[in-house]
Short mmCIF file of the C-alpha atoms (twelve columns), coordinates in Angstrom:
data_MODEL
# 
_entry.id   MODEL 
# 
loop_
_atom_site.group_PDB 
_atom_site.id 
_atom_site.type_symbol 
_atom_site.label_atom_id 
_atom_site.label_alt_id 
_atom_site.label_comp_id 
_atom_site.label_asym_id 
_atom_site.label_seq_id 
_atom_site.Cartn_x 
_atom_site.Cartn_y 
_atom_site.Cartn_z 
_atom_site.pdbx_PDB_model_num 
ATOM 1   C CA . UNK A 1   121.646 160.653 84.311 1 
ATOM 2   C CA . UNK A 2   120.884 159.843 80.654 1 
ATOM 3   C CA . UNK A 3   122.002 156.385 78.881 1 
ATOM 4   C CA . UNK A 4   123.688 158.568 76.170 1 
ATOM 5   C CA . UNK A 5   125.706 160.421 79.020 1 
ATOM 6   C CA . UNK A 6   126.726 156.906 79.629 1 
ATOM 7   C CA . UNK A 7   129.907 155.264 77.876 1 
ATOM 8   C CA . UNK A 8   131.280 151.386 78.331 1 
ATOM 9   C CA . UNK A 9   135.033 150.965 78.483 1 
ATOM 10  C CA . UNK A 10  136.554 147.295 78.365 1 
ATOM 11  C CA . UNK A 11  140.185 146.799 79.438 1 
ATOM 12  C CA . UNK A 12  142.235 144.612 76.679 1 
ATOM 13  C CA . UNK A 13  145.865 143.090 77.554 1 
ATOM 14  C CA . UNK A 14  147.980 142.517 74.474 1 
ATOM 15  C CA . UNK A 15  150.512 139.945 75.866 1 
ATOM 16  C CA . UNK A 16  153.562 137.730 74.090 1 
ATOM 17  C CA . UNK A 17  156.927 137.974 73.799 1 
ATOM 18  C CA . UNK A 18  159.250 140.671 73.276 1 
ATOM 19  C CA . UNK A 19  159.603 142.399 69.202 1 
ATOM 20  C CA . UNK A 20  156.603 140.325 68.342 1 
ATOM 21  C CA . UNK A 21  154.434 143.268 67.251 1 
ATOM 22  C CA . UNK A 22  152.382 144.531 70.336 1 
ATOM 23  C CA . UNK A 23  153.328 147.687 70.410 1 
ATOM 24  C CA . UNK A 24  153.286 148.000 66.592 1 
ATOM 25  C CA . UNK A 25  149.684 146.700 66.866 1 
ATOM 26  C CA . UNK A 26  148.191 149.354 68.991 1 
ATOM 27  C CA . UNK A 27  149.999 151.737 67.597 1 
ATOM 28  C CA . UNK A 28  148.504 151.009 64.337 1 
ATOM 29  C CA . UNK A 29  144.849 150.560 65.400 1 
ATOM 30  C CA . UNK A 30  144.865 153.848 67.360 1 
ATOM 31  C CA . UNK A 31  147.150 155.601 65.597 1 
ATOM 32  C CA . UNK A 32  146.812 154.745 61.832 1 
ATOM 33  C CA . UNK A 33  150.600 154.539 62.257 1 
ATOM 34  C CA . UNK A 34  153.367 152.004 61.453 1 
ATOM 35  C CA . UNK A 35  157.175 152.490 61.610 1 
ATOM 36  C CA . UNK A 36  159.830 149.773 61.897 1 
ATOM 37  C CA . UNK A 37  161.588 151.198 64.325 1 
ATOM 38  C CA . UNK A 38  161.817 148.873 67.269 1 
ATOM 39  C CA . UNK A 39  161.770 150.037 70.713 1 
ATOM 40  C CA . UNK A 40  161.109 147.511 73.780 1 
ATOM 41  C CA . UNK A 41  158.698 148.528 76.137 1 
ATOM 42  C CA . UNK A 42  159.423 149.853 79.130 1 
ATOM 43  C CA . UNK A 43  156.751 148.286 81.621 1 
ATOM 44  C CA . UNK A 44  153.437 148.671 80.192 1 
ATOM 45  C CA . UNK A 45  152.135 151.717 77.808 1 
ATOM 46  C CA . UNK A 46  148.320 152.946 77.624 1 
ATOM 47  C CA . UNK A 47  146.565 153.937 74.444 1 
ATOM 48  C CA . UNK A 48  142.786 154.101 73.889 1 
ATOM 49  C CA . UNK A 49  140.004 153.978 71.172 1 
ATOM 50  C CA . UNK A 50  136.154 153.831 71.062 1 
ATOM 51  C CA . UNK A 51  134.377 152.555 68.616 1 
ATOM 52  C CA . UNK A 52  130.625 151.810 68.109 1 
ATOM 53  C CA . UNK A 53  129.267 148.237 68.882 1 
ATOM 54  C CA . UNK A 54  125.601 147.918 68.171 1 
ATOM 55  C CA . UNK A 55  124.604 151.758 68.568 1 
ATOM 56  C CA . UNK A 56  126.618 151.634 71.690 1 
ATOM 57  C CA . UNK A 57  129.708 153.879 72.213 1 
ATOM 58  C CA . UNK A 58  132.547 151.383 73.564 1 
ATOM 59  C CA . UNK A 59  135.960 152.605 74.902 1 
ATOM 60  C CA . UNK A 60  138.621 150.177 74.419 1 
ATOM 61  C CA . UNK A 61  141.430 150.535 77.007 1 
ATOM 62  C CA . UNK A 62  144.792 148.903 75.423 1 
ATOM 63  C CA . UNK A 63  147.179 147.979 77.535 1 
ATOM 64  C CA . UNK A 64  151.008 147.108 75.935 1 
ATOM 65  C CA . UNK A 65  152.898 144.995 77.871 1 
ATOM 66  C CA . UNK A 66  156.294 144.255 77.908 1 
ATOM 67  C CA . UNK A 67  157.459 140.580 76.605 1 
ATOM 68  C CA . UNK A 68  160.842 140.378 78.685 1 
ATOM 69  C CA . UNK A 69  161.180 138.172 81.725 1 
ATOM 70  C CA . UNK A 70  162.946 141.109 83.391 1 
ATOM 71  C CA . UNK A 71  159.609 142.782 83.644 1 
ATOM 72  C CA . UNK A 72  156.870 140.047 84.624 1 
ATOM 73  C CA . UNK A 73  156.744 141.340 88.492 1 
ATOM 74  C CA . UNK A 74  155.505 144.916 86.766 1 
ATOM 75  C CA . UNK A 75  153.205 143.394 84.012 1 
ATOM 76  C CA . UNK A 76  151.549 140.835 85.651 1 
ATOM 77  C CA . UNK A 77  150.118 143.820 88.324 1 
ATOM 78  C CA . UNK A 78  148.190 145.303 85.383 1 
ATOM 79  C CA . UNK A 79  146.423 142.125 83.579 1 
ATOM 80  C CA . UNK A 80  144.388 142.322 86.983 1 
ATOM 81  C CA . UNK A 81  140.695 144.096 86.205 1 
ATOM 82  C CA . UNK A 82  141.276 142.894 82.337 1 
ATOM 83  C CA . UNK A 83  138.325 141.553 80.353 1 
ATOM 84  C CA . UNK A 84  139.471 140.815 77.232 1 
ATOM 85  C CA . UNK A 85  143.303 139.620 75.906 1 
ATOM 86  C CA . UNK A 86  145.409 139.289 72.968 1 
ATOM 87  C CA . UNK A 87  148.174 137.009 72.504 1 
ATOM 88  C CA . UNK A 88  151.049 137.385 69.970 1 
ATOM 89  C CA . UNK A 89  153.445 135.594 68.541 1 
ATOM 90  C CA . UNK A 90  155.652 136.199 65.226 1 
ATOM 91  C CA . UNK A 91  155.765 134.426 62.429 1 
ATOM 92  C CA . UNK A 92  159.389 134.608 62.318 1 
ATOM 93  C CA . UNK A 93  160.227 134.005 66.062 1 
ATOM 94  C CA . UNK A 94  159.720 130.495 66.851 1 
ATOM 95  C CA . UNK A 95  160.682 131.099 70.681 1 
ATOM 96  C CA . UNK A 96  157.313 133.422 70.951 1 
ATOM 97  C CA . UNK A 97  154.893 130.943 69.405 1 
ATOM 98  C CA . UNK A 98  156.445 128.096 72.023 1 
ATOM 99  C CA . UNK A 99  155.574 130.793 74.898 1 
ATOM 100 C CA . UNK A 100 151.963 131.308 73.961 1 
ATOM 101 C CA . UNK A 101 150.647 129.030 76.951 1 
ATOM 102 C CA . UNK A 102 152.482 130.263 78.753 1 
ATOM 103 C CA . UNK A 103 151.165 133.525 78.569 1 
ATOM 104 C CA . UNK A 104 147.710 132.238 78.600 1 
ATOM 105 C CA . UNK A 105 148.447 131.269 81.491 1 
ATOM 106 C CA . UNK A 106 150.102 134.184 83.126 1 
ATOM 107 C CA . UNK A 107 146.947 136.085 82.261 1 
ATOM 108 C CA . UNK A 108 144.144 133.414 83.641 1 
ATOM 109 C CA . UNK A 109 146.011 133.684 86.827 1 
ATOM 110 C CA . UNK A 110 144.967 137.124 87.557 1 
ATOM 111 C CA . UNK A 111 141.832 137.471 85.705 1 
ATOM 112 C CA . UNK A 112 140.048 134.090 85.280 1 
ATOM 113 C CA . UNK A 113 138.387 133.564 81.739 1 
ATOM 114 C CA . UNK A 114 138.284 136.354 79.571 1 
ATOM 115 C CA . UNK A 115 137.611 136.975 76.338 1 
ATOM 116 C CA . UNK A 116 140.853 135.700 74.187 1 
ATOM 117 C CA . UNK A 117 142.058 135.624 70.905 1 
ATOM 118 C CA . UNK A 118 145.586 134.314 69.490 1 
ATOM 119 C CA . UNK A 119 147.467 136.337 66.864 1 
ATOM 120 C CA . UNK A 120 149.976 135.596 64.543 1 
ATOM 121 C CA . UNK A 121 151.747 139.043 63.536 1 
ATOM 122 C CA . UNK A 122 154.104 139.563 60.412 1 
ATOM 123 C CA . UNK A 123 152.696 137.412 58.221 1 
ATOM 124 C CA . UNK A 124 153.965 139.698 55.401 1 
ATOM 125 C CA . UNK A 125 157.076 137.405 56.182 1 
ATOM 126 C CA . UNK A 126 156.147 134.597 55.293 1 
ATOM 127 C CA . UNK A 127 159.674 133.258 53.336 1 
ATOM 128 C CA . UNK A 128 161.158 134.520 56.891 1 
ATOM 129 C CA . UNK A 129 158.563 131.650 58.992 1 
ATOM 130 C CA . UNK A 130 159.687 129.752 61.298 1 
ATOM 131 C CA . UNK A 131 156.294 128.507 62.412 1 
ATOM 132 C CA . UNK A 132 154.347 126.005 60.749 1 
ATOM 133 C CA . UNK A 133 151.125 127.371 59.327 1 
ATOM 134 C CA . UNK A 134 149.155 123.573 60.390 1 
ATOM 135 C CA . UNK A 135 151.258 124.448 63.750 1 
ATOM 136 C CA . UNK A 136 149.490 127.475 64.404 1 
ATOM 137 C CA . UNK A 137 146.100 126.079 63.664 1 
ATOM 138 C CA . UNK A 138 146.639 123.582 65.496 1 
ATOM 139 C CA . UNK A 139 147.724 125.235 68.823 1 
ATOM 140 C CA . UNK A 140 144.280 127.710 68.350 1 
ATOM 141 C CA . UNK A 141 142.392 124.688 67.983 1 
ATOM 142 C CA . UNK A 142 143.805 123.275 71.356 1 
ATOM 143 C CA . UNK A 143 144.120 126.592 73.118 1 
ATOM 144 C CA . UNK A 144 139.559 127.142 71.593 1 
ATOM 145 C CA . UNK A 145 140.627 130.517 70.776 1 
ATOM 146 C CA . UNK A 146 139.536 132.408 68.020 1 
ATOM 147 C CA . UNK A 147 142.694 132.898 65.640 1 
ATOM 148 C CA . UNK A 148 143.773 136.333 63.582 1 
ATOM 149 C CA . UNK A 149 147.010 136.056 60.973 1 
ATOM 150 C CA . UNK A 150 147.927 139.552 60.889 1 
ATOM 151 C CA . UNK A 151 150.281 142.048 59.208 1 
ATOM 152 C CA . UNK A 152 150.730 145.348 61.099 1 
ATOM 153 C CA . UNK A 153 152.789 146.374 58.279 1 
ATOM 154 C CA . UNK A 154 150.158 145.933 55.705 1 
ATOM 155 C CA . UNK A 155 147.237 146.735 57.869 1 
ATOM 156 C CA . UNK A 156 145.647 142.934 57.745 1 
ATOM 157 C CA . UNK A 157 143.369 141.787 60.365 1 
ATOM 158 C CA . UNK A 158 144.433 144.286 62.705 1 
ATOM 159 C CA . UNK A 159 140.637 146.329 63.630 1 
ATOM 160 C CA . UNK A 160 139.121 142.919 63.193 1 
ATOM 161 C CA . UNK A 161 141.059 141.681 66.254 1 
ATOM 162 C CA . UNK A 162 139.803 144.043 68.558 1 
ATOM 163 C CA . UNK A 163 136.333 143.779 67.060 1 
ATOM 164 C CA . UNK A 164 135.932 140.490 67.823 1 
ATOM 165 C CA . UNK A 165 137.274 141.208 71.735 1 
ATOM 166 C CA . UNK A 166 134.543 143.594 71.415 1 
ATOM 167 C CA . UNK A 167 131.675 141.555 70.806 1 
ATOM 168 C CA . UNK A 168 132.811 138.684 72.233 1 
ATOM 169 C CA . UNK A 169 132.448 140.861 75.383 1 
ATOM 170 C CA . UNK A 170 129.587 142.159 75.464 1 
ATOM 171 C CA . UNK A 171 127.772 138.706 74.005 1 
ATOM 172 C CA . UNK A 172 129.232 137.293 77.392 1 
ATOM 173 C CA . UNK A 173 128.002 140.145 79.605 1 
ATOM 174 C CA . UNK A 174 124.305 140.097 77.989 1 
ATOM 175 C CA . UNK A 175 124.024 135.991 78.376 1 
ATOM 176 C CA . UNK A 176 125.049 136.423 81.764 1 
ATOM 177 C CA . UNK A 177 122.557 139.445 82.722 1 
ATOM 178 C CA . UNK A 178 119.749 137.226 81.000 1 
ATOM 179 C CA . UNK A 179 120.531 133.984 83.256 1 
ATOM 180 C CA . UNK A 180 121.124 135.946 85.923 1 
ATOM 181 C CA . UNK A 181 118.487 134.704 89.120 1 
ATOM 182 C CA . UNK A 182 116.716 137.226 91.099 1 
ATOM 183 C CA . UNK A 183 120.111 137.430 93.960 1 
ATOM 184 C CA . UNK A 184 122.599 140.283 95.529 1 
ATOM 185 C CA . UNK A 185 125.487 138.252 94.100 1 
ATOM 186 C CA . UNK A 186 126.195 139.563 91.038 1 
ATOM 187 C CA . UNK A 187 127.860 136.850 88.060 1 
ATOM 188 C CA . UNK A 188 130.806 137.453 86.202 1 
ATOM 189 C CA . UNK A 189 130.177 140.229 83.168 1 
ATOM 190 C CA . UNK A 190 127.069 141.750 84.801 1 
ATOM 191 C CA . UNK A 191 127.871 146.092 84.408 1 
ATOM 192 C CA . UNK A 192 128.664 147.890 87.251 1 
ATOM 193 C CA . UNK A 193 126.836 151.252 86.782 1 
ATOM 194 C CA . UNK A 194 126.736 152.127 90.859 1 
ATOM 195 C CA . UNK A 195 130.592 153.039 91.248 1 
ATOM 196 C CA . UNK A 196 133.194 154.082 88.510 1 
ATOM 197 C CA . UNK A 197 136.407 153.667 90.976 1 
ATOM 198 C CA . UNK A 198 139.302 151.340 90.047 1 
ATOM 199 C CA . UNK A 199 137.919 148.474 91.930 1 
ATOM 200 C CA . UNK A 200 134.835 148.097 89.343 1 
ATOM 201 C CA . UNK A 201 136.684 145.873 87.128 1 
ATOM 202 C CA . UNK A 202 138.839 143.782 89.627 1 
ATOM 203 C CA . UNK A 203 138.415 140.280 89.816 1 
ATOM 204 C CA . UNK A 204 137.111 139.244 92.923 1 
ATOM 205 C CA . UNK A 205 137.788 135.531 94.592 1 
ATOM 206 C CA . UNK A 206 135.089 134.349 96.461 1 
ATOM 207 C CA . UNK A 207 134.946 131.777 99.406 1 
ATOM 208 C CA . UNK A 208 134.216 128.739 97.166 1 
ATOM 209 C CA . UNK A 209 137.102 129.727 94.579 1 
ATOM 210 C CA . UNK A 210 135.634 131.136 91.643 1 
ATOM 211 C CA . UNK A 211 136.333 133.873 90.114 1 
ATOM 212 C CA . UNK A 212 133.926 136.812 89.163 1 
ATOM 213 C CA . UNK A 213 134.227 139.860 87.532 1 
ATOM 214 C CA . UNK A 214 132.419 143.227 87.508 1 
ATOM 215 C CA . UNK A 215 130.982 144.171 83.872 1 
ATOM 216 C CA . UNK A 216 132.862 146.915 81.657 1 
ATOM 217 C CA . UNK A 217 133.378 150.051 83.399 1 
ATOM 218 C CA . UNK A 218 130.504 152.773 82.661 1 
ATOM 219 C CA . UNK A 219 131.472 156.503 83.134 1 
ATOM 220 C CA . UNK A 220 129.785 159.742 82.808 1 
ATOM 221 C CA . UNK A 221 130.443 161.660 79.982 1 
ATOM 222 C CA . UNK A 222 128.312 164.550 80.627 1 
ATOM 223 C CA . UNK A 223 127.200 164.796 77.244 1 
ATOM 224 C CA . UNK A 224 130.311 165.553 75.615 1 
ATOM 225 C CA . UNK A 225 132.835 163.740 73.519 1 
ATOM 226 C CA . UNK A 226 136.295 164.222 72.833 1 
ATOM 227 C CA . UNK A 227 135.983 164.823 69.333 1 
ATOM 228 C CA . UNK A 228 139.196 162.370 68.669 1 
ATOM 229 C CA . UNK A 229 137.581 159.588 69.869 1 
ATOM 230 C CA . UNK A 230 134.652 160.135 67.914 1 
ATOM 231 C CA . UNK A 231 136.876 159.975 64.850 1 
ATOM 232 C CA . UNK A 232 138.357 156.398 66.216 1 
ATOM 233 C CA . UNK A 233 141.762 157.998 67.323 1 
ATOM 234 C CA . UNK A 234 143.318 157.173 70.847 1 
ATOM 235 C CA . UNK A 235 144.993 159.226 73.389 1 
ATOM 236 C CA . UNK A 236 147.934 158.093 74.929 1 
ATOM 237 C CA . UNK A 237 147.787 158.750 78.490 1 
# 
């Protein structure tokens, strides 16, 4: 099998409360699209991109998930196997920047530490705030995540999010192949090339406690590419 036959995909939760902008978010960054319609989601939706990271092909796998209560017992099932998150609040919605721990902490239950970054969507709305910009800085700061202010509408920030998941990544997964000792046990991050099934990127608890995760998923592409994805479009599936 050839290394260019090989492609990375990296599973990314976008988490926060409900009419915050998730939806809107992936929509945009796959889609190029925007609409104001809103329509609550249903569970949790799929969409997909791939983009280049240092001469490597990477598949992001974006998974929308739905902000009400009602729906936690369905959306917590699918954070499991996630290496990288997102979590939104709206400028305008004071209730969803109060929630953002919790969140963060809905997600580190199932998958450990990952990759996060916290994003402040509608920002176009500024006269509309209801959060404090020092507020928001300061929760990031306390949270140490890495913090986007973000306008779906007006396209700001949005690829630059998922960028940054991106690298952040695949920085962790290198530094922990490189300080990796000569063992069986594999670290969290290291890539799974052996098996492609849908336990590759589980979390696994071990008898001490920790948690450990299997690298980004690597699948065969034979060769070919769906010509979408090479033009940075997504599928939904």
């Amino acid at each position: 099998m050839r290394e260019e036959d090989v492609e990375t995909a990296i599973k990314v939760v976008v988490v926060g409360n409900g009419a915050v902008g998730k939806s809107s978010m992936i929509q945009r960054y796959c889609k190029g699209i925007f609409t104001k319609d809103y329509k609550k989601t249903i569970g949790v939706d799929f969409l997909e991109r791939q983009i280049e990271v240092n001469n490597e092909d990477i598949r992001l796998m974006l998974w929308d998930t739905a902000g009400q209560e009602e729906f936690d017992a369905i959306t917590k099932a699918y954070y499991r196997g996630a290496q990288a998150c997102v979590l939104v609040f709206s400028t305008t919605d004071r209730q969803s920047f109060e929630a953002i721990e919790s969140w963060k902490g809905k997600v580190e239950d199932e998958c450990g530490d990952i990759p996060t970054v916290l994003v402040q969507n509608k920002i176009d709305l500024l006269e509309d705030a209801k959060v404090e910009t020092e507020e928001a800085d300061t929760l990031a700061k306390k949270l140490k995540l890495r913090f986007y202010r973000t306008s779906v509408k007006d396209n700001l920030n949005v690829d630059d999010v998922f960028r940054y998941l991106a690298d952040k990544y695949l920085e962790r997964v290198q530094a922990m192949v490189e300080e990796e000792p000569q063992t069986n046990q594999p670290k969290i991050g290291m890539f799974n090339t052996v098996t492609s099934n849908a336990n590759s990127s589980t979390k696994k608890k071990e008898d001490n406690g920790t948690i450990q995760l299997s690298g980004p998923n690597k699948r065969r592409t034979h060769g070919k590419k769906n010509p979408l994805s090479m033009l940075g479009k997504c599928q939904l599936l």
